[in-house]
N, C-alpha and C positions, 0 to 999 in steps of 0.2 A: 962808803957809808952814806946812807941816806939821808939828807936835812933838810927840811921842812920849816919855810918863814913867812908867816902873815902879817901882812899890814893894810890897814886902808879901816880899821875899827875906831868908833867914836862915838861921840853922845849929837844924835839927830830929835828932831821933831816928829811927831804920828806924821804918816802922809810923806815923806823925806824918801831919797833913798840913799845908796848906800853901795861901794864898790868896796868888796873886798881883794886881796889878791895875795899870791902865796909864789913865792920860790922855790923850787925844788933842786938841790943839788945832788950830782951824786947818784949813784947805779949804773944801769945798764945806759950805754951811749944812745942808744936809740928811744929813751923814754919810757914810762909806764903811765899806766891806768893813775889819776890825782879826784882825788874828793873832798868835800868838807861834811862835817856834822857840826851841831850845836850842842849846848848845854844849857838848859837851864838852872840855876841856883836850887837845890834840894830835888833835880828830875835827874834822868838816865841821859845821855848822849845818847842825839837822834840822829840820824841820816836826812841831810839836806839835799847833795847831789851830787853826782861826778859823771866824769867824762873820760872814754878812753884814749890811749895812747896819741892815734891821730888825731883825735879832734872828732870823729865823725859819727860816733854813738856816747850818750846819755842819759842819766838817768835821775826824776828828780823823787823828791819823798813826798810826804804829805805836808811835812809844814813851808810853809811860805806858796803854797801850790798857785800857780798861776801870777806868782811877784818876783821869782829868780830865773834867772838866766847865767848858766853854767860853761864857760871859754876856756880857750887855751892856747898859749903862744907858746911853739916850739922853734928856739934860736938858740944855736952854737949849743956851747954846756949846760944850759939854763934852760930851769921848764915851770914856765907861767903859768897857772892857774888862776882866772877869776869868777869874782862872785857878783853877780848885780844883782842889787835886792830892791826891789819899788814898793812904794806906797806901805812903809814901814810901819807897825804898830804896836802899843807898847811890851806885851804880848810875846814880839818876837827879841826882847833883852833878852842877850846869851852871852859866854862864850862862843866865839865860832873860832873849830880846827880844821886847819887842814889835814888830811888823812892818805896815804897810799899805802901799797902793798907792793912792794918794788916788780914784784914777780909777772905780777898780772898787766897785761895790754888794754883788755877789753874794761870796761866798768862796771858791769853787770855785781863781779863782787865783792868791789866797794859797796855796795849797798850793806852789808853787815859788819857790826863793829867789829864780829872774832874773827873779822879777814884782813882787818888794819893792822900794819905791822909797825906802821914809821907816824908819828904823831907831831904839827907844828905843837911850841906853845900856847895857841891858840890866841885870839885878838877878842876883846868887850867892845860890844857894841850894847849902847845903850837907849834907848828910844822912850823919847818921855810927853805924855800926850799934853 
């Protein structure tokens, strides 16, 4: 079974940034496709970005465009996802999840929520100008 754990969320300044990162346990030995979306308070979860299996295809969404940077560390059982978010603004206060689909390698469809199968708790980040 697949579990999903972010940490690296907190209350920053406008302008700050900001490292998120997720654990993945669990699946297939060789890794899957890891993403995150957001949430805002009374909005829809969006798609932020994700990245497949190896590391070497990505895909970001519209918000944060041109301020995230999407990684991934793949050692032993454990599969690292992170998030670097720059030049934060208040704007981008969310939930932020981590998101996969055990099945899929590539990340192309992680980009839609009804293809997220495995969901972290999700970490607040809070950004206050």
């Amino acid at each position: 079974q697949v579990q999903l754990v972010e940490s690296g969320g907190g209350s920053v300044q406008a302008g700050d940034s900001l490292r998120l990162s997720c654990e993945a346990s669990g699946g297939r030995s060789d890794g899957y496709a890891l993403g995150w979306f957001r949430q805002v308070l009374g909005k829809e979860r969006e798609f932020v970005a994700a990245i497949s299996r190896q590391g070497g295809s990505f895909y970001y969404g519209d918000v944060l465009k041109g301020r995230v940077t999407i990684s991934r560390d793949n050692g032993n059982a454990k599969k690292t996802v992170h998030l670097q978010m720059n030049s934060l603004e208040p704007e981008d206060t969310a939930l932020y999840y981590c998101a996969a689909d055990p099945t899929s390698i590539g990340a192309a469809n992680l980009r839609y929520r009804d293809r997220i199968t495995v969901w972290g708790q999700g970490t607040l980040v809070t950004v206050s100008s």
